[in-house]
N, C-alpha and C positions, 0 to 999 in steps of 0.2 A: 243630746247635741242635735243641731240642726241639721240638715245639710249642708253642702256647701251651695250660695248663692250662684243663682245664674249673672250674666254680665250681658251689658248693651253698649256697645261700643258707636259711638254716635261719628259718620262718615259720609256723611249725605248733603254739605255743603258744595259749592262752587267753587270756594276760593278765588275769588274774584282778584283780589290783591297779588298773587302772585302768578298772573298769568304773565307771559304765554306759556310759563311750566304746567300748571295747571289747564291748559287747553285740551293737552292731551293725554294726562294724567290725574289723577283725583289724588286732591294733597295728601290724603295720610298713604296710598299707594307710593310717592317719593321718597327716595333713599335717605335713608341718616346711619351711616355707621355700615355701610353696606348691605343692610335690608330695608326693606319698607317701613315706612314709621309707624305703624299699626302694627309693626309683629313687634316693637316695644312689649306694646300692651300685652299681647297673643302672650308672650312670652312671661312675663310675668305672674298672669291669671291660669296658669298651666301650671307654675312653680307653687301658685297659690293653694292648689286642688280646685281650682273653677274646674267642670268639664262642658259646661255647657254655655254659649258664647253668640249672642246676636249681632250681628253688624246690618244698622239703618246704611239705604245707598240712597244714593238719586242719579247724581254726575257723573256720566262716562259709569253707572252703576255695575255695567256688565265685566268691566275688568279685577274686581274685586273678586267673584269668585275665578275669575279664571287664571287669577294671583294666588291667594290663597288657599282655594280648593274647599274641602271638606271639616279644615281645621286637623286632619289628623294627624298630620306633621307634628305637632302641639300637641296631643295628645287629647284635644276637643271636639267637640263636635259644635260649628259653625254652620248658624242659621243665617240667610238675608231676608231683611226686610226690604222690597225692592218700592221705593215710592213713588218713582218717576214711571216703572212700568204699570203699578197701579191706580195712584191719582195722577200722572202728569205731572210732576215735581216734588220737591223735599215739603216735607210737613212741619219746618220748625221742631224745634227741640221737645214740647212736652208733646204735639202731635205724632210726632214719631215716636216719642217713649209709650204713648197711648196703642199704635197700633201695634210695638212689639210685645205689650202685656202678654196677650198668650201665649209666647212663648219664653217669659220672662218667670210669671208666676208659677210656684208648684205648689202641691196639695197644700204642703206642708210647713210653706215658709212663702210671703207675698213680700219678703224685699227681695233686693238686686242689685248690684252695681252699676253704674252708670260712670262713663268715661270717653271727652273726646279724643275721638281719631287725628286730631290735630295740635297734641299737648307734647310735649315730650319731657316724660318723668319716670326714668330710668331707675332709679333704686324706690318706686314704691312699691309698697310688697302684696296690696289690696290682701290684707289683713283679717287670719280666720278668727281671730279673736274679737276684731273690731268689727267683723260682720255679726259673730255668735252677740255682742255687748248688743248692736244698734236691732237684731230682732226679736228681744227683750225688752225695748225701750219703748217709751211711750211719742217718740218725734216718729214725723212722716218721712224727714230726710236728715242725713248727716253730710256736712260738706268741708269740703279739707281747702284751706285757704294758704296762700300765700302771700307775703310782700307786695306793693304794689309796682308792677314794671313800668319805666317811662311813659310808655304809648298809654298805661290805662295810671295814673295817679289817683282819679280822684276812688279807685276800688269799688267794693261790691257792699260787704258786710261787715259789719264789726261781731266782736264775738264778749260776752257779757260774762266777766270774770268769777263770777260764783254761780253762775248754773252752767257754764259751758251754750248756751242758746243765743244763737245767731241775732244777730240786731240790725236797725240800718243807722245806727249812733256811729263814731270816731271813738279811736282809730277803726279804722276801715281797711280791707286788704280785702285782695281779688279772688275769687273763685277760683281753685287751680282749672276746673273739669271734671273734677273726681267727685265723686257720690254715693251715698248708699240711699237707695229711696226704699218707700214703702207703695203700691197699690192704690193703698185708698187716695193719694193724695193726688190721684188722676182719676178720681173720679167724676164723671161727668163731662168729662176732655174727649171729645168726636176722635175717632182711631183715623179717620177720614179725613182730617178738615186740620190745614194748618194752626198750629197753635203756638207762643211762645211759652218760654219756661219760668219766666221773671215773676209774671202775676200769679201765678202759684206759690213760688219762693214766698213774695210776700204775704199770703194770703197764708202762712204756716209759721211767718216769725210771727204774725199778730195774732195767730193764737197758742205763741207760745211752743210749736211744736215742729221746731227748726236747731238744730245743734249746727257746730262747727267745729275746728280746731286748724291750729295753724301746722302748716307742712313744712320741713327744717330743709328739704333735700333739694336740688336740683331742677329747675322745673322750667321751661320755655313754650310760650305761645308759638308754633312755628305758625305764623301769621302772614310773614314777609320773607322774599327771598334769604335778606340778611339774616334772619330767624332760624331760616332753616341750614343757610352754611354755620352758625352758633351752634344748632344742635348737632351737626354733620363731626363740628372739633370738638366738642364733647364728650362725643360717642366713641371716640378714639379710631386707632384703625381698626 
């Protein structure tokens, strides 16, 4: 058996949409359910056996650790990737997954989870079986999709019924956030230098070594204010 995978919890947007909440707060720091929407996550990849847990910052970055600490609450050990106090700002999604690699990969297993700080997907269980499958397998990433919500119709991916591997055919459904990646498939990605995450995606269904699967559970963009009172009734009291 492997160990269990380290995680990267991607937190280092703006959130420009929902300001002025976000002026003074960094959205996954915002409450849902009475704690911060990222100890969702925390919470779950603890229940997992994750113990080891990066969070990318940029915005207002310096309040995340002085939120959530050490991670030892959780029984983790949290790392920050801080980007605004090293390059000056957020690196986009594969720039930052680029620069948390070293603390991502271990001797003995170069995948990882991958998860935004800004989803809210309360009964996923980031899955030790589905992590022990995907680093066995010969894809650079696995990625959990859902339905397509209003605000994004036209989605991300379709997923190709007899191999399980991600396509950009119909039907199409959206990215949840969630992911298992692999190492190599940021190779050549500056740890340094913004980068998005999209041309990569595509650059791994066209050679075939992109899965997906669709997710049955509960799942909200908190994107917009409204988004986030949805996930706030959700969460119950």
């Amino acid at each position: 058996m492997n160990p269990a995978p380290r995680a990267l919890i991607l937190a280092a947007g703006r959130g420009e949409r929902m300001r002025p909440l976000t002026d003074t707060c960094p959205k996954p720091l915002l409450p849902v359910g009475g704690k911060p929407l990222i100890a969702w996550h925390l919470d779950a990849l603890a229940a997992a056996g994750v113990k080891d847990v990066v969070i990318n910052t940029a915005w207002l970055e310096e309040q995340f650790p002085a939120t959530l600490g050490d991670g030892s609450r959780w029984g983790l050990r949290i790392r920050y990737s801080m980007e605004q106090r090293d390059h000056g700002g957020a690196l986009e999604t594969a720039g930052g997954i680029a620069k948390a690699l070293p603390w991502l990969v271990q001797a003995d297993l170069d995948s990882f989870w991958v998860v935004s700080g800004d989803v809210f997907v309360p009964t996923f269980a980031f899955s030790a079986a589905a992590a022990q499958c995907f680093a066995q397998a010969n894809t650079l990433a696995h990625l959990w999709l859902v339905p397509n919500a209003p605000h994004h119709p036209e989605g991300d991916f379709g997923i190709d019924g007899a191999s399980g591997l991600a396509t950009t055919l119909p039907p199409r459904y959206t990215w949840a956030s969630v992911g298992l990646f692999r190492a190599a498939m940021f190779d050549g990605v500056a740890p340094d230098k913004p980068m998005k995450l999209r041309p990569l995606l595509d650059n791994a269904i066209a050679a075939q070594r992109l899965s997906a699967q669709l997710w049955p559970g509960r799942w909200i963009d908190v994107g917009t204010t409204e988004r986030l009172r949805e996930a706030d009734t959700a969460a119950g009291p």
